[in-house]
C-alpha positions, 0 to 999 in steps of 0.5 A: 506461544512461538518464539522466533530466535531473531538474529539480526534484529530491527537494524536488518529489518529497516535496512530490508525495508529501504532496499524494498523501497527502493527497489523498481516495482509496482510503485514505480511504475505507478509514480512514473506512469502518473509523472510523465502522462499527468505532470510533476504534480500527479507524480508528487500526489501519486509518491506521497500516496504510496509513502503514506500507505507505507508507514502503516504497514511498516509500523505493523509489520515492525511491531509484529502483526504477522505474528500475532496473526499467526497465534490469534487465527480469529484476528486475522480472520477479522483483518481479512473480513474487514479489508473484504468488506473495504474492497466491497464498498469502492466497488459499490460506490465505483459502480453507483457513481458510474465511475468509468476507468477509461474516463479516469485515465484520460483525465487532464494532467493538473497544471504545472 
């Protein structure tokens, strides 16, 4: 089993997270770019998404996913056929719907 010396502990890791949170990146963009061309509540949809989604993750990553991928190689294997598989089923059902992407970004803003 691989042992890691953790020197800072959970405290640095959350205090990490909020500065990654925080931070300008993909996710603001996202939020922003729905806010100012849908309105404040495709904005409020699109931050709750993005949050949602991240506690998740963080809850993986804090009870140590990373590592029991790291030592169990078939789990990881199972986590990448899995989110293959996801990624297969949108695109089978974006393309059997005919969903168009430019229909999706010209869609009306929500009223608000």
């Amino acid at each position: 089993m691989v042992r890691h010396d953790r020197h800072f502990g959970t405290p640095a890791f959350f205090g990490q997270r909020i500065f990654f949170v925080i931070s300008p990146g993909p996710d603001l963009l996202l939020s922003s770019s729905y806010s100012t061309g849908r309105g404040f509540k495709s904005g409020l949809a699109i931050s709750l998404g993005i949050f949602g989604a991240g506690l998740p993750q963080t809850g993986l990553v804090a009870f140590g996913l990373g590592e029991i991928m790291q030592t169990m190689p078939k789990v990881a294997l199972a986590v990448k056929v899995i989110g293959v598989c996801y990624l297969l089923w949108l695109g089978g059902i974006s393309f059997a719907l005919g969903i168009n992407i430019h229909k999706v970004l010209s869609m009306p803003k929500l009223t608000n």
